[in-house]
CHARMM internal coordinates of N, CA and C (Angstrom, degrees):
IC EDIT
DIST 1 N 1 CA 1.4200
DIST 1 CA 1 C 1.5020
ANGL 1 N 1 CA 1 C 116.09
DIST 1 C 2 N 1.7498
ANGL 1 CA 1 C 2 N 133.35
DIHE 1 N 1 CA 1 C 2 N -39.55
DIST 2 N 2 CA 0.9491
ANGL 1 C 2 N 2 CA 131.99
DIHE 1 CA 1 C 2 N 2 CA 176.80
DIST 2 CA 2 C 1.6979
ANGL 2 N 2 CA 2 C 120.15
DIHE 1 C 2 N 2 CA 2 C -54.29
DIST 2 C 3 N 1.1932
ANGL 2 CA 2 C 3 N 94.98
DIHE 2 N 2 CA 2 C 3 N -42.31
DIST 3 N 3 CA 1.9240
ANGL 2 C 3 N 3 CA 96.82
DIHE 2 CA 2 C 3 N 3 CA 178.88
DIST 3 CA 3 C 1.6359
ANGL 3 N 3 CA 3 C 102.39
DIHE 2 C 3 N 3 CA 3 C -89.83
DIST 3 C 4 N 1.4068
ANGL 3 CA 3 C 4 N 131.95
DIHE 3 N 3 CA 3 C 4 N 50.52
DIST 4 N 4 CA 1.2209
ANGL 3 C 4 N 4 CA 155.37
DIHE 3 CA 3 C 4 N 4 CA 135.35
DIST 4 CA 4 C 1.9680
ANGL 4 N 4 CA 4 C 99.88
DIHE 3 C 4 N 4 CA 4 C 67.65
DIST 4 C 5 N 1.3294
ANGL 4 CA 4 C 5 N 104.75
DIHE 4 N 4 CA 4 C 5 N 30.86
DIST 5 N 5 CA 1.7892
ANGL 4 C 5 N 5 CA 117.11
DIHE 4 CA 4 C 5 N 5 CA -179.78
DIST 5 CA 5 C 1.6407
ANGL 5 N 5 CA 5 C 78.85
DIHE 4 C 5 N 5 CA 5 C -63.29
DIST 5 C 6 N 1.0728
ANGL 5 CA 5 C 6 N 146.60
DIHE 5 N 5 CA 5 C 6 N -22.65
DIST 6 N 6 CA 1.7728
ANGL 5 C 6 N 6 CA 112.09
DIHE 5 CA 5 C 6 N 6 CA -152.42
DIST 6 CA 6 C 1.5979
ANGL 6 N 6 CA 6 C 83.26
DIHE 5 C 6 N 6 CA 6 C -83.77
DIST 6 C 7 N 0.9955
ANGL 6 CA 6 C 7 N 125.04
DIHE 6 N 6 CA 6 C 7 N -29.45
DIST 7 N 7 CA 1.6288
ANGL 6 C 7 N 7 CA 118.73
DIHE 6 CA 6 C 7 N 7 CA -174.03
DIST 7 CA 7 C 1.7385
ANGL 7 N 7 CA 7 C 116.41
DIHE 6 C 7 N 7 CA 7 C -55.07
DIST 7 C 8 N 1.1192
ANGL 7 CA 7 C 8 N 111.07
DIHE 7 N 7 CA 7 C 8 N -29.85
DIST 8 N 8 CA 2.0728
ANGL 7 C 8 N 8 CA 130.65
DIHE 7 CA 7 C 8 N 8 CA 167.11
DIST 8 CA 8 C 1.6035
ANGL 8 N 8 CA 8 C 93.55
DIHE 7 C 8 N 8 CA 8 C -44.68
DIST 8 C 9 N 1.5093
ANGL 8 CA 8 C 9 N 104.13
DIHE 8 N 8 CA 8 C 9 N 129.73
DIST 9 N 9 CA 1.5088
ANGL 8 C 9 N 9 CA 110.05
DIHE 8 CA 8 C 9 N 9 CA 145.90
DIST 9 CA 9 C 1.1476
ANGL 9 N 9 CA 9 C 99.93
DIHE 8 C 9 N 9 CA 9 C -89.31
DIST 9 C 10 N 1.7398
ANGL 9 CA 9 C 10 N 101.08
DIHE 9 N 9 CA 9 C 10 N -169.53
DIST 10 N 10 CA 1.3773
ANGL 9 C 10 N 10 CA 117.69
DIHE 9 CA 9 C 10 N 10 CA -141.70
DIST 10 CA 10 C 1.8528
ANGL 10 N 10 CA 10 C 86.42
DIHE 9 C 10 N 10 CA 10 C -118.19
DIST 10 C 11 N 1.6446
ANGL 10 CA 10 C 11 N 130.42
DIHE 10 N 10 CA 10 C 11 N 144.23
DIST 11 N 11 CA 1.1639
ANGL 10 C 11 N 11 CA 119.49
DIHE 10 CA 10 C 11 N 11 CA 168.47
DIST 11 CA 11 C 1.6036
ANGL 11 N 11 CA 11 C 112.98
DIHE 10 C 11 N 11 CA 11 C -136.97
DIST 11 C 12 N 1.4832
ANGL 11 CA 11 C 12 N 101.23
DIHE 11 N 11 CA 11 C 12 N 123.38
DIST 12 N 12 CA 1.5234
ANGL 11 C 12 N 12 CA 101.16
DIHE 11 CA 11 C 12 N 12 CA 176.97
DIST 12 CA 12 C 1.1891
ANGL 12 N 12 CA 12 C 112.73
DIHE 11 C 12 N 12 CA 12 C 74.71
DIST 12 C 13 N 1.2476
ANGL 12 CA 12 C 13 N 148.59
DIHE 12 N 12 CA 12 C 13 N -156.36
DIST 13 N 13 CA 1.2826
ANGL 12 C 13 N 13 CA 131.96
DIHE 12 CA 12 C 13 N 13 CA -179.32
DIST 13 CA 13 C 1.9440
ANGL 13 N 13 CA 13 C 108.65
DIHE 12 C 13 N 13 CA 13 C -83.68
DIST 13 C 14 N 1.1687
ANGL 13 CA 13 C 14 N 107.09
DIHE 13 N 13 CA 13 C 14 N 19.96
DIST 14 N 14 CA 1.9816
ANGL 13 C 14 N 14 CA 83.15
DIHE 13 CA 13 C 14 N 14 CA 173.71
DIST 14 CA 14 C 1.5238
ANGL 14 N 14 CA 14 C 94.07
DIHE 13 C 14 N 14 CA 14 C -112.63
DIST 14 C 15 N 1.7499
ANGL 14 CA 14 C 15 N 102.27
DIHE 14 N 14 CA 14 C 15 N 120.82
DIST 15 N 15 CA 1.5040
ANGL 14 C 15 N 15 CA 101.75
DIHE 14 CA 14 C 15 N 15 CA 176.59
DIST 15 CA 15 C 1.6099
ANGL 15 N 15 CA 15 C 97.69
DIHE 14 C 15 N 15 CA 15 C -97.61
DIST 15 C 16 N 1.9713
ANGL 15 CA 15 C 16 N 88.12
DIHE 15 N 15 CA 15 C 16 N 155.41
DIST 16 N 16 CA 1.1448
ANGL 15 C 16 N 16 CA 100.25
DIHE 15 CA 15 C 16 N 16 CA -157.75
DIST 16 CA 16 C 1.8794
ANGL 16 N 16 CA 16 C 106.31
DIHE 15 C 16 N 16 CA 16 C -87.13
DIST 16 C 17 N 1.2192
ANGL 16 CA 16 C 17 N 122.28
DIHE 16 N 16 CA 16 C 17 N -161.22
DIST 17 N 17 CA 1.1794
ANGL 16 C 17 N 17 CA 156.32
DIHE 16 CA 16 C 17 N 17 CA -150.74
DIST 17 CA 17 C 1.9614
ANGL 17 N 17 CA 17 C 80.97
DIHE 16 C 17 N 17 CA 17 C -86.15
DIST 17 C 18 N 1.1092
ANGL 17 CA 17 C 18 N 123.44
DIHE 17 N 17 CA 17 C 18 N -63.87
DIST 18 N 18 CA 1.5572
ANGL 17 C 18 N 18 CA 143.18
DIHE 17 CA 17 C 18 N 18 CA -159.61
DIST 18 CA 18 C 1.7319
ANGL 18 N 18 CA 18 C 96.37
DIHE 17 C 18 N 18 CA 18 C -67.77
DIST 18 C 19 N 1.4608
ANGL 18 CA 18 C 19 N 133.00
DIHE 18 N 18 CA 18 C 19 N -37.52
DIST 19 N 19 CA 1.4297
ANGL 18 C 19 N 19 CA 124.80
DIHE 18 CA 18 C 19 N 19 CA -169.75
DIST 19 CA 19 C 1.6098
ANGL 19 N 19 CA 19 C 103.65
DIHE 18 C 19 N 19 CA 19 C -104.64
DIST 19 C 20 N 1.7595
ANGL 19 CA 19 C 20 N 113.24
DIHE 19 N 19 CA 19 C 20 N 20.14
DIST 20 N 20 CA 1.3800
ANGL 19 C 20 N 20 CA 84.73
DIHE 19 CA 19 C 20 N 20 CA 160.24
DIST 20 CA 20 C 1.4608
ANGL 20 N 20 CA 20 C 116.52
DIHE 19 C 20 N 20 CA 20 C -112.57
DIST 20 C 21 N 1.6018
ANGL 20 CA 20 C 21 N 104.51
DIHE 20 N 20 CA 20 C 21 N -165.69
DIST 21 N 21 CA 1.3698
ANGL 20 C 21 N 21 CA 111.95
DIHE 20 CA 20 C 21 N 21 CA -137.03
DIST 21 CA 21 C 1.6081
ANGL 21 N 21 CA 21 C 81.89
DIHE 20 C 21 N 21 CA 21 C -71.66
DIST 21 C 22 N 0.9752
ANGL 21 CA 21 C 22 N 144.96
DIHE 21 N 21 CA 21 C 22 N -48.35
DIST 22 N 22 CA 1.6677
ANGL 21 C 22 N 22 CA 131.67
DIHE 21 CA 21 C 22 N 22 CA -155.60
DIST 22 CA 22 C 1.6332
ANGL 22 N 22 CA 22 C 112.72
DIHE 21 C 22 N 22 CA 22 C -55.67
DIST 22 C 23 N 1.8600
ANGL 22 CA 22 C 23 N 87.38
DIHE 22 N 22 CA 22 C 23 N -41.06
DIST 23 N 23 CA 1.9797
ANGL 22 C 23 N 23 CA 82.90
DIHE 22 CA 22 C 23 N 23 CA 170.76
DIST 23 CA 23 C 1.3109
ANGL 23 N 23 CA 23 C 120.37
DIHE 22 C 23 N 23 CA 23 C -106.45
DIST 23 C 24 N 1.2498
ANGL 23 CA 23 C 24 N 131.68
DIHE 23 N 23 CA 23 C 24 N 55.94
DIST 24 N 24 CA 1.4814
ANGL 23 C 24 N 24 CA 127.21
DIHE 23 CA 23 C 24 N 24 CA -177.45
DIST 24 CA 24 C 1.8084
ANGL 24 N 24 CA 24 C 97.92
DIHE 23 C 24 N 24 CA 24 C -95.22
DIST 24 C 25 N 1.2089
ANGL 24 CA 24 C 25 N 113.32
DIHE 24 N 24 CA 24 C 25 N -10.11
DIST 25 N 25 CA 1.0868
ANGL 24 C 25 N 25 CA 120.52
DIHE 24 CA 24 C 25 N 25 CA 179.28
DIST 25 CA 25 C 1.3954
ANGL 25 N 25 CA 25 C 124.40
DIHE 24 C 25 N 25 CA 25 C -79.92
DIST 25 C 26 N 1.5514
ANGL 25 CA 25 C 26 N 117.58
DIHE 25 N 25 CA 25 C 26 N -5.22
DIST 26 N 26 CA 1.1745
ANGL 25 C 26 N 26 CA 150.02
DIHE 25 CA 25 C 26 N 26 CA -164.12
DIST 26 CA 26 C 1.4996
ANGL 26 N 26 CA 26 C 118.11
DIHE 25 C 26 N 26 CA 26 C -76.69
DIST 26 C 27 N 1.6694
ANGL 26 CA 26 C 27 N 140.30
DIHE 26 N 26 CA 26 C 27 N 107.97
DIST 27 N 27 CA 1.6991
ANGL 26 C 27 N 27 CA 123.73
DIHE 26 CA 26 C 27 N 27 CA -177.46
DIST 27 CA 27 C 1.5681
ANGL 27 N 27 CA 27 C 105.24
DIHE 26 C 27 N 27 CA 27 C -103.12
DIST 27 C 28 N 1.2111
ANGL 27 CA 27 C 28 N 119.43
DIHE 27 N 27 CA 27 C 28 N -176.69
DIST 28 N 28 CA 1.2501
ANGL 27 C 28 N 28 CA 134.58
DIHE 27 CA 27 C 28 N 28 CA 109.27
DIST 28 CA 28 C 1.1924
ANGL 28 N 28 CA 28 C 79.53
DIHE 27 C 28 N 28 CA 28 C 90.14
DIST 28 C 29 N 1.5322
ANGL 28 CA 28 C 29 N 110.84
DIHE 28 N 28 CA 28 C 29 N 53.12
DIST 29 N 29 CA 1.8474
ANGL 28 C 29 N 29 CA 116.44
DIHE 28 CA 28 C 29 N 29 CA 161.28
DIST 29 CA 29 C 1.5561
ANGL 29 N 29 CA 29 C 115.98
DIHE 28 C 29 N 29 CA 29 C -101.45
DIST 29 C 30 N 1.4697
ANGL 29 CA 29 C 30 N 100.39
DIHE 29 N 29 CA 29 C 30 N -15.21
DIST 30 N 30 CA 1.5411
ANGL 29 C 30 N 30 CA 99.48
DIHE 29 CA 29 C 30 N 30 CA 160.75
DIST 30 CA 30 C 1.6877
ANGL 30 N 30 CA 30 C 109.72
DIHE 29 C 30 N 30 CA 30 C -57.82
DIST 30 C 31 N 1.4954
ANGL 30 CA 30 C 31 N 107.88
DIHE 30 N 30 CA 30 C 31 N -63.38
DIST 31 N 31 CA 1.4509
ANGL 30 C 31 N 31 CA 103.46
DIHE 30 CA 30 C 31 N 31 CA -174.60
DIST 31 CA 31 C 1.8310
ANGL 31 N 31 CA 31 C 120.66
DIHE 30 C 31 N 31 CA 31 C -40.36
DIST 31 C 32 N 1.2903
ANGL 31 CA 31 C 32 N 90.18
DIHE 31 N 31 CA 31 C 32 N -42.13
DIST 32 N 32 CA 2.0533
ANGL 31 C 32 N 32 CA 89.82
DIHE 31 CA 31 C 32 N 32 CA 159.98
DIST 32 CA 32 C 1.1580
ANGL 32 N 32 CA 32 C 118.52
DIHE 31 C 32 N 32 CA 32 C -47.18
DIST 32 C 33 N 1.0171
ANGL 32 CA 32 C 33 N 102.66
DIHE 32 N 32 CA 32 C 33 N -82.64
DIST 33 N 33 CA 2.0309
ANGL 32 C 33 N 33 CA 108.15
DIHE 32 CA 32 C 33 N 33 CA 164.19
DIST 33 CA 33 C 0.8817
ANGL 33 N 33 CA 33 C 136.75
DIHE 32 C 33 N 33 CA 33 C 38.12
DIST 33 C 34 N 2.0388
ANGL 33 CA 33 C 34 N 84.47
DIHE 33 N 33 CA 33 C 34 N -94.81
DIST 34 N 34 CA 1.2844
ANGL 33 C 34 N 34 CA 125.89
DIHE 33 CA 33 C 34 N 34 CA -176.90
DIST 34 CA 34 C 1.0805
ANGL 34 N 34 CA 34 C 111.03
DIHE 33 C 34 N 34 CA 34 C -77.32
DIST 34 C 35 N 1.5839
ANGL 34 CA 34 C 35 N 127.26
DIHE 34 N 34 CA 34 C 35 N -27.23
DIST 35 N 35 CA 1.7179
ANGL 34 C 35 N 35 CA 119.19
DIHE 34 CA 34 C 35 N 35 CA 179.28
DIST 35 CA 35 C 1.9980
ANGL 35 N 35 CA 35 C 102.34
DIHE 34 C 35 N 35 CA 35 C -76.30
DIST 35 C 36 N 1.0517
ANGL 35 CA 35 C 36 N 108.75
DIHE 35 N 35 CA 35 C 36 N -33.29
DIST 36 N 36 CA 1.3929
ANGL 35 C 36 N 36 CA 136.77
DIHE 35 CA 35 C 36 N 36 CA -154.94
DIST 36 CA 36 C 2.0333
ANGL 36 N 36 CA 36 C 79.07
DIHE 35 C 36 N 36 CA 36 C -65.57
DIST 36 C 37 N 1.1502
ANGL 36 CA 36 C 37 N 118.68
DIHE 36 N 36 CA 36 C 37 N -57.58
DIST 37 N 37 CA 1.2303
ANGL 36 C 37 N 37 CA 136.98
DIHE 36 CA 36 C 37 N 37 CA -171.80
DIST 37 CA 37 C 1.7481
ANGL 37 N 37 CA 37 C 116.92
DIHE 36 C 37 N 37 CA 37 C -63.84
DIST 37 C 38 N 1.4763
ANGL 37 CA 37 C 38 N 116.99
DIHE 37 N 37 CA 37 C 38 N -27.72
DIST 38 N 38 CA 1.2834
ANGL 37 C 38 N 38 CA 125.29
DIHE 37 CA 37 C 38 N 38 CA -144.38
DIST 38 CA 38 C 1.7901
ANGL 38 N 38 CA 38 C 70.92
DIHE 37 C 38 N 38 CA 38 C -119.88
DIST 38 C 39 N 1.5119
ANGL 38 CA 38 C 39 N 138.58
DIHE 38 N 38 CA 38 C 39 N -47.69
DIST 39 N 39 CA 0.8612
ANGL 38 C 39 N 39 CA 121.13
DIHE 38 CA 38 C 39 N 39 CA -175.05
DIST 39 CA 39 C 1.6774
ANGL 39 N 39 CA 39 C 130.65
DIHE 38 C 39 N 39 CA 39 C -80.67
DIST 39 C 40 N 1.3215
ANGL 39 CA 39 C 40 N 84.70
DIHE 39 N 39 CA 39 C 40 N -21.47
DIST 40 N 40 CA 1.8228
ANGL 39 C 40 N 40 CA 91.76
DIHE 39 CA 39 C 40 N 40 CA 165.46
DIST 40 CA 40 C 1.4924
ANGL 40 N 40 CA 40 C 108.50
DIHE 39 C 40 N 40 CA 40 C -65.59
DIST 40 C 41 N 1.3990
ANGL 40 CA 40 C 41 N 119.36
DIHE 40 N 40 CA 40 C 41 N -49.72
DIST 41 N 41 CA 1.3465
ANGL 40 C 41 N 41 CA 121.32
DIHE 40 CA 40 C 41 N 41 CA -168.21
DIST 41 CA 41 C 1.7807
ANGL 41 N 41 CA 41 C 115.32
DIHE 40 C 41 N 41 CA 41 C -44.69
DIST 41 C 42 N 1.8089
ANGL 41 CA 41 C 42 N 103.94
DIHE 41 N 41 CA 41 C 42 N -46.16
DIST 42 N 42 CA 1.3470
ANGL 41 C 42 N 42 CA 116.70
DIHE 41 CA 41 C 42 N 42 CA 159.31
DIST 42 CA 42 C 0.9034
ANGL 42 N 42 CA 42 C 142.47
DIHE 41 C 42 N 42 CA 42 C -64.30
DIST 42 C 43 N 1.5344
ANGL 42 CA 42 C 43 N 120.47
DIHE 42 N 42 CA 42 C 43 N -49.00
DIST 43 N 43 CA 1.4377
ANGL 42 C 43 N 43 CA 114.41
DIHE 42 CA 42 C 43 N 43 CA 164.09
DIST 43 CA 43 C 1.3647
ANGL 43 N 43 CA 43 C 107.07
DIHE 42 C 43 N 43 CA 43 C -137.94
DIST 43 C 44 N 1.5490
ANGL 43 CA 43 C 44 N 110.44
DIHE 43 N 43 CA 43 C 44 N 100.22
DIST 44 N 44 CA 1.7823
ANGL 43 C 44 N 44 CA 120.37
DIHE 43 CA 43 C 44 N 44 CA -160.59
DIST 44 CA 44 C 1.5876
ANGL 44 N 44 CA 44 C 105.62
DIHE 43 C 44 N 44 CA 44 C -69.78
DIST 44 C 45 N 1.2907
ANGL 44 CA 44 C 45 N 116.07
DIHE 44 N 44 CA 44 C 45 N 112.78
DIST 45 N 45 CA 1.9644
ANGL 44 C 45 N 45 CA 117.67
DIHE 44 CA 44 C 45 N 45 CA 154.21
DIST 45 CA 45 C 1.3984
ANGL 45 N 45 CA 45 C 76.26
DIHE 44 C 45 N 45 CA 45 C 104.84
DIST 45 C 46 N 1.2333
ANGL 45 CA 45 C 46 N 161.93
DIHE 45 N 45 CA 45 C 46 N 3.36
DIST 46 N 46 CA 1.5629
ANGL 45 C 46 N 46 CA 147.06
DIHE 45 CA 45 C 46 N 46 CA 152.20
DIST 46 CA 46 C 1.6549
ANGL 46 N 46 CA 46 C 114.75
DIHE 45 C 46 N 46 CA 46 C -69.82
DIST 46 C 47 N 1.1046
ANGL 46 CA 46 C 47 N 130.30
DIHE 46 N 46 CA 46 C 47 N -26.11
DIST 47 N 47 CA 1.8057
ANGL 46 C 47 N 47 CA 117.93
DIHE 46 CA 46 C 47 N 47 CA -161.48
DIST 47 CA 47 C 1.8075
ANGL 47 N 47 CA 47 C 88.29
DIHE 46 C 47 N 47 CA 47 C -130.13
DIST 47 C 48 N 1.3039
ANGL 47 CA 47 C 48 N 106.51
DIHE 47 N 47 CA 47 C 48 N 135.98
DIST 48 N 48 CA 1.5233
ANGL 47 C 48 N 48 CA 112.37
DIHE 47 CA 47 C 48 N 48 CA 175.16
DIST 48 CA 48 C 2.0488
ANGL 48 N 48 CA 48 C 97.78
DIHE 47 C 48 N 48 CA 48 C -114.95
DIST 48 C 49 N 1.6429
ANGL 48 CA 48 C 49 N 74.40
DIHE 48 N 48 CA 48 C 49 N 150.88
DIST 49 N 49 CA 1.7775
ANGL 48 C 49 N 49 CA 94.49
DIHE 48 CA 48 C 49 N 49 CA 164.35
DIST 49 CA 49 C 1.2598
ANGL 49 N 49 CA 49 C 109.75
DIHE 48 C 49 N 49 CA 49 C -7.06
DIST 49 C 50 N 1.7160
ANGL 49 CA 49 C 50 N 99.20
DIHE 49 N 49 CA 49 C 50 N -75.66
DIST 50 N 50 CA 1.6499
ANGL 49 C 50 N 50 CA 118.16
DIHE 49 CA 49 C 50 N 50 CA -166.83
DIST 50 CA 50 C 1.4046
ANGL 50 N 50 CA 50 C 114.83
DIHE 49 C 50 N 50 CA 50 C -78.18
DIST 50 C 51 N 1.3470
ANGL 50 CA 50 C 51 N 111.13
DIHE 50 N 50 CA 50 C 51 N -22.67
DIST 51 N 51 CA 1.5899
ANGL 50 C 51 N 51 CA 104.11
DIHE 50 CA 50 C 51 N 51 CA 159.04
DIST 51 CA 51 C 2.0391
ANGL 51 N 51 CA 51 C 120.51
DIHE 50 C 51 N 51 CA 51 C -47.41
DIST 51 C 52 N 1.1324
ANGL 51 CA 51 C 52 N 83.72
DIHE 51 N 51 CA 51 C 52 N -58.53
DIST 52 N 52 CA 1.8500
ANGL 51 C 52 N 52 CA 105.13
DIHE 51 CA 51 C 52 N 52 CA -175.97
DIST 52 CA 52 C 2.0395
ANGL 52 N 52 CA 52 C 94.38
DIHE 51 C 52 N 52 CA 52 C -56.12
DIST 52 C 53 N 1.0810
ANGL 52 CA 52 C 53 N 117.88
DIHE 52 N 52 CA 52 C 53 N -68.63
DIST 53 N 53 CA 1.6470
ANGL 52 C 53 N 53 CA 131.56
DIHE 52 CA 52 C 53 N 53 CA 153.40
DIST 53 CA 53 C 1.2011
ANGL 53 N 53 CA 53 C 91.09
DIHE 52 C 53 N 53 CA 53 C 6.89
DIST 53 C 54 N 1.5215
ANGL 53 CA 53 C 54 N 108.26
DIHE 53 N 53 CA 53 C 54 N -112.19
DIST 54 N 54 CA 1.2628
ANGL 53 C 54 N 54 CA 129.76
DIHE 53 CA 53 C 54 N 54 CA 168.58
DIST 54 CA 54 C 1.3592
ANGL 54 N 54 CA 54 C 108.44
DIHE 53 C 54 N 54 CA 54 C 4.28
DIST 54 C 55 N 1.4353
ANGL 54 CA 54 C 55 N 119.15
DIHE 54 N 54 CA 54 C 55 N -90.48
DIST 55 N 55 CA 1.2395
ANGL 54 C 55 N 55 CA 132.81
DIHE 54 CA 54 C 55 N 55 CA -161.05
DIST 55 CA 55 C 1.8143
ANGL 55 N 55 CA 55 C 115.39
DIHE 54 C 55 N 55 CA 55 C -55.84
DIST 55 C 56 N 1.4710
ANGL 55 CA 55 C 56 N 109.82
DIHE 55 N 55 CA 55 C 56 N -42.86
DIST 56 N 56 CA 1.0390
ANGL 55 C 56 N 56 CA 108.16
DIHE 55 CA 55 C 56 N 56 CA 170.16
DIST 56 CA 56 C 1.2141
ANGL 56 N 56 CA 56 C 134.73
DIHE 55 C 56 N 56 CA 56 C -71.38
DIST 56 C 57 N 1.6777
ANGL 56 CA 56 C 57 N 109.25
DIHE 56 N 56 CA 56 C 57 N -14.60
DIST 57 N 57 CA 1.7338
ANGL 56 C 57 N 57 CA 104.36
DIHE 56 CA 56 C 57 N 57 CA 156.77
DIST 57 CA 57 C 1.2429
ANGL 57 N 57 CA 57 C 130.66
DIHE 56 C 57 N 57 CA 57 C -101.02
DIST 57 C 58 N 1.2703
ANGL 57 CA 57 C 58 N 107.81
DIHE 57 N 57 CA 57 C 58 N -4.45
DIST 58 N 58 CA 1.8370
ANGL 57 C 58 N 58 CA 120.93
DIHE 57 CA 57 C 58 N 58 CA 152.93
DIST 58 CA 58 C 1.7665
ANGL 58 N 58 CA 58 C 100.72
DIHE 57 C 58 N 58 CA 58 C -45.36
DIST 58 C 59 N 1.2194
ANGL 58 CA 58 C 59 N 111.64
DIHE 58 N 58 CA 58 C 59 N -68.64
DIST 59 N 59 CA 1.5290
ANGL 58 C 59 N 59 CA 135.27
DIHE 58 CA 58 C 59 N 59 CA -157.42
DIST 59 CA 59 C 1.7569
ANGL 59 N 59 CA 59 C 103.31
DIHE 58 C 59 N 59 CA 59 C -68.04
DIST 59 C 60 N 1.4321
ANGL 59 CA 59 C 60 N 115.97
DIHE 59 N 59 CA 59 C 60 N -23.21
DIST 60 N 60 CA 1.3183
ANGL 59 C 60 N 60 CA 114.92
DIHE 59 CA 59 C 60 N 60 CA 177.34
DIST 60 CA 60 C 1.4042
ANGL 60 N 60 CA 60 C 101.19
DIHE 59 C 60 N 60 CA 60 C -99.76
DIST 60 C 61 N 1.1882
ANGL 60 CA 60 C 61 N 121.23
DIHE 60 N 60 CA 60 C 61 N -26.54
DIST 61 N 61 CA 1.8381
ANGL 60 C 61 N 61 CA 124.69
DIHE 60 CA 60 C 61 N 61 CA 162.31
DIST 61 CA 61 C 1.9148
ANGL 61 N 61 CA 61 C 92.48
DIHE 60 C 61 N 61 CA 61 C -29.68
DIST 61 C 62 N 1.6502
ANGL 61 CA 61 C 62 N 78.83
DIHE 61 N 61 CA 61 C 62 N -93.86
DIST 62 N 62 CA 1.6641
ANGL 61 C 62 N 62 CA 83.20
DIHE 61 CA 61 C 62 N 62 CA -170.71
DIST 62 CA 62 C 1.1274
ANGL 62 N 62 CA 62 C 128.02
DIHE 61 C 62 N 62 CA 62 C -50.75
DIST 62 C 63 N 1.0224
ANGL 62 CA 62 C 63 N 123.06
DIHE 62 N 62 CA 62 C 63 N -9.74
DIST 63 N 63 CA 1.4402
ANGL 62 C 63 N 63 CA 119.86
DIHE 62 CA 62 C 63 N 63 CA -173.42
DIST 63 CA 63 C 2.0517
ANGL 63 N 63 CA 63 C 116.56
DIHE 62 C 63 N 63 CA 63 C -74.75
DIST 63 C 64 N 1.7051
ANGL 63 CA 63 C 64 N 75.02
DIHE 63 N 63 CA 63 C 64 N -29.82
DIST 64 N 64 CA 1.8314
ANGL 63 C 64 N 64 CA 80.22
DIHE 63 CA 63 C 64 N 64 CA -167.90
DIST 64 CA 64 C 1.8429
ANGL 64 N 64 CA 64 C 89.52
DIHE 63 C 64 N 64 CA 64 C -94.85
DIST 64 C 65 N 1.3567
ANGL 64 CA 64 C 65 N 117.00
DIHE 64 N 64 CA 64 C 65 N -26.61
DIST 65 N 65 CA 1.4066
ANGL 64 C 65 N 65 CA 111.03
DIHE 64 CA 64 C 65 N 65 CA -160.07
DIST 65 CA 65 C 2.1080
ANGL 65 N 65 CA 65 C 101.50
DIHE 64 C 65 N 65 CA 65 C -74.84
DIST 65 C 66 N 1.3111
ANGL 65 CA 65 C 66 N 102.16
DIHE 65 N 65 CA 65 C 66 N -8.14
DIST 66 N 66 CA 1.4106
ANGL 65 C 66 N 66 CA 110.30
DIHE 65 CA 65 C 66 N 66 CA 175.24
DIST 66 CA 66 C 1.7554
ANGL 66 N 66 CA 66 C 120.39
DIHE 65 C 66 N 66 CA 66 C -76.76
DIST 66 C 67 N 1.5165
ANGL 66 CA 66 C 67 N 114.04
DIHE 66 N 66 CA 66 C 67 N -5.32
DIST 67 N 67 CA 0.8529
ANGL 66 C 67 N 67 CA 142.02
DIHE 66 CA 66 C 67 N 67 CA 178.17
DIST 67 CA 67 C 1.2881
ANGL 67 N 67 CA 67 C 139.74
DIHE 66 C 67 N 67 CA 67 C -44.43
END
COOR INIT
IC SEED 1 N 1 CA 1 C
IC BUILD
């Protein structure tokens, strides 16, 4: 989970890191995605999965700890 594998879909029969049972509990991997998507477009092979990862649970830290 730390080097951001839960973010991998699953192909053909090897399911990934993301459909097992510990993270089915898991949302808002579209929102990865789409940043994942919007940032390649800008600066292609610079920002990884777990970069964006990172950032988005920094940003949900504060968000709720502002509370």
């Amino acid at each position: 989970g730390c080097d951001a594998s839960v973010l991998l879909d699953s192909v053909g029969g090897n399911n990934a890191e993301k459909q097992g049972r510990p993270n089915l509990t898991l949302r808002a991997f579209d929102a990865i995605d789409d940043a994942k998507k919007e940032l390649e477009f800008l600066c292609p092979g610079v920002v990884s999965c777990a970069d964006i990862l990172a950032l988005a649970a920094r940003d949900a830290v504060m968000i709720v700890s502002k509370r």
